[in-house]
Legacy VTK file of the C-alpha trace (Angstrom):
# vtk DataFile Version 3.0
C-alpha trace
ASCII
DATASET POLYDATA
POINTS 79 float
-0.533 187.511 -32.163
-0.845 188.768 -35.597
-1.605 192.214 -36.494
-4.130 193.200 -39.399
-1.810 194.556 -42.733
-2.160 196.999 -45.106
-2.701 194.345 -47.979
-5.493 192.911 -45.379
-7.133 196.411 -44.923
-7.822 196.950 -48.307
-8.621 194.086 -49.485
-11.133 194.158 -46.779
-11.826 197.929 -48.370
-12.715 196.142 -52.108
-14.994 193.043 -50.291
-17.241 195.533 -48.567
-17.096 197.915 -51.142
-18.589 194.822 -53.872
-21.399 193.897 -51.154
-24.829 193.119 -52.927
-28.865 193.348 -51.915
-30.235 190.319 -51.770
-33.862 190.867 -53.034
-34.636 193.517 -55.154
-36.981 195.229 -52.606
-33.698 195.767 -50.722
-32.615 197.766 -53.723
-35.229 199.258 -54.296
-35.560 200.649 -50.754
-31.649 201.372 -50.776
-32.535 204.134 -54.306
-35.450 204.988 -52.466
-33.246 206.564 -49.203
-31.277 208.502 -51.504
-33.425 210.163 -53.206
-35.635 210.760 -50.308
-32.390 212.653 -49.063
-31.818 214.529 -52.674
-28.214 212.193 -53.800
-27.988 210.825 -57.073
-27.507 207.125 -56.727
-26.383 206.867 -60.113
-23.786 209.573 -59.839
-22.267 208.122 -56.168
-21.998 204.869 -57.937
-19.914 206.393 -60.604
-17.930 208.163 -58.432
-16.883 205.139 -56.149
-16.234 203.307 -58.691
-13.462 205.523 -60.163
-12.078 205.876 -56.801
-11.865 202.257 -56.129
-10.704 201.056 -59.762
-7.095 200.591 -58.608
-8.041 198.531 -56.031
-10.351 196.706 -58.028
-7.704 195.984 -60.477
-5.147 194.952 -57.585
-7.930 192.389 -55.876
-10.420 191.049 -58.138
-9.559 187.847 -61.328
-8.179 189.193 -63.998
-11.333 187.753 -65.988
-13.004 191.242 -64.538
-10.423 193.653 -65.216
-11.562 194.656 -68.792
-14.877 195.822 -67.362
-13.189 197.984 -64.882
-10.202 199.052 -65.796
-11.124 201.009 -68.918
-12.160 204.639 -68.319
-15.122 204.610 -70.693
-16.679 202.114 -68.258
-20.499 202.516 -68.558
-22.464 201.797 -65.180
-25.746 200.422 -66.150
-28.550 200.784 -62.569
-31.963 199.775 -63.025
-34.727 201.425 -61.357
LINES 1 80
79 0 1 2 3 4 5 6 7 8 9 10 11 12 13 14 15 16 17 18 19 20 21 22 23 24 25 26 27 28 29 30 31 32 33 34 35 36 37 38 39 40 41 42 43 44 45 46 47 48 49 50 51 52 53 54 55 56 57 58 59 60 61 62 63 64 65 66 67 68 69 70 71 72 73 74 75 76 77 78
């Protein structure tokens, strides 16, 4: 029997961490739970992003990595 890995475990990490809606009333309801509970969507965003950029980098086609792996990354969310 094989046992899950490290490598496995975050990699597993990055794909649920890149999950999207799939209609935009989905999104819309998703900003619409955290502000009923006073977060700032935009802000978490940011913030998992920076804490997930080395994984990012480690996981996902280079093609990607110049979007990411630059710290003056702007995170564009429409409302």
């Amino acid at each position: 029997m094989k046992y899950f890995t490290k490598e496995w475990f975050e990699e597993i990490q990055i794909s649920s961490f890149l999950t999207f809606h799939e209609t935009k009333k989905d999104w819309e309801e998703d900003i619409a739970w955290y502000v009923s509970e006073g977060l700032d969507f935009k802000d978490i965003c940011k913030n998992q992003l920076e804490d997930k950029r080395a994984e990012l980098v480690k996981y996902l086609p280079a093609f990607f990595h110049p979007f990411y792996s630059r710290r003056n990354v702007k995170i564009t969310i429409s409302f």
